[in-house]
C-alpha positions in Angstrom: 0.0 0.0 0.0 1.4 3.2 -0.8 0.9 6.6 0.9 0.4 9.9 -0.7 3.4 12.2 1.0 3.9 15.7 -1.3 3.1 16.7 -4.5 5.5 18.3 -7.1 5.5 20.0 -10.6 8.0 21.8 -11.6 8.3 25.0 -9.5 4.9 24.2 -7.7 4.6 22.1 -4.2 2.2 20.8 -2.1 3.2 19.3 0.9 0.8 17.2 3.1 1.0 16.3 6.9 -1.2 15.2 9.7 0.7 17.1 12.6 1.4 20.7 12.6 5.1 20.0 13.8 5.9 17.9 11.0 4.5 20.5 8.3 6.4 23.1 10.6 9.4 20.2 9.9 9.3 20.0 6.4 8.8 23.7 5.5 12.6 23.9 7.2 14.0 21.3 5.4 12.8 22.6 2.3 14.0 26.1 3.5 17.5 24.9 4.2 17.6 22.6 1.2 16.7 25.3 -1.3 19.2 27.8 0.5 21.8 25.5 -0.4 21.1 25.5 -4.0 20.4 29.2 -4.0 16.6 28.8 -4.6 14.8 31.3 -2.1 10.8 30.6 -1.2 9.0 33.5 -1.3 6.7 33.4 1.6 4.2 36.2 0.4 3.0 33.5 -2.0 3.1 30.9 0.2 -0.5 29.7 1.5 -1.7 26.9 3.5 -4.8 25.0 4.3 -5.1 23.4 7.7 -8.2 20.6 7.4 -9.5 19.0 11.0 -6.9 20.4 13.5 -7.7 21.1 16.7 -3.5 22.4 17.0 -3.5 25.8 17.1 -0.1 28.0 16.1 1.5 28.8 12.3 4.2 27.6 9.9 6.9 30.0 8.8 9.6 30.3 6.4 12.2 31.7 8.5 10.7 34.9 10.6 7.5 35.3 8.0 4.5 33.0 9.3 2.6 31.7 6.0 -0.8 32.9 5.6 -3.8 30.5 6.0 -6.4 30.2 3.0 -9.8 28.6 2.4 -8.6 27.9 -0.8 -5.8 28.0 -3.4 -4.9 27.4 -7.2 -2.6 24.1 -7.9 -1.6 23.2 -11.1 -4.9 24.6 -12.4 -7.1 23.2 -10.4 -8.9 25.3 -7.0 -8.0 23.3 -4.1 -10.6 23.7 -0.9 -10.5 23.3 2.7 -12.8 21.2 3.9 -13.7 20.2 7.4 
């Protein structure tokens, strides 16, 4: 059985967790790993979704927290939070 983790196109991501500490996790790594190459994530145009949480707090990219949506445009297609 195999387990949906991220999805990537090109210069697009969407990354999926279940715990706010492991989104908070990745969104480091993926900081760190694209300061290495010289990529820089622009944090304006970040967004997230949080779906069932009862964890309150944020996810930042360095000192900028990422702004929460309802929804948001991926690949084309309007992505929605649902509850």
């Amino acid at each position: 059985m195999s387990k949906l983790e991220d999805l990537e196109y090109a210069d697009d991501s969407a990354l999926l967790s279940h715990r706010l500490q492991d989104m908070r996790c990745k969104m480091e790594n993926l900081d760190m790993a694209g300061e290495m190459e010289g990529v820089i994530i622009n944090a304006e145009k970040t967004k997230r979704i949080k779906v069932v949480s009862a964890q309150g707090g944020g996810v930042g990219i360095g000192q900028q927290m990422i702004e929460e949506v309802d929804s948001f445009q991926y690949l084309g297609m309007r992505m929605l939070k649902f509850t």
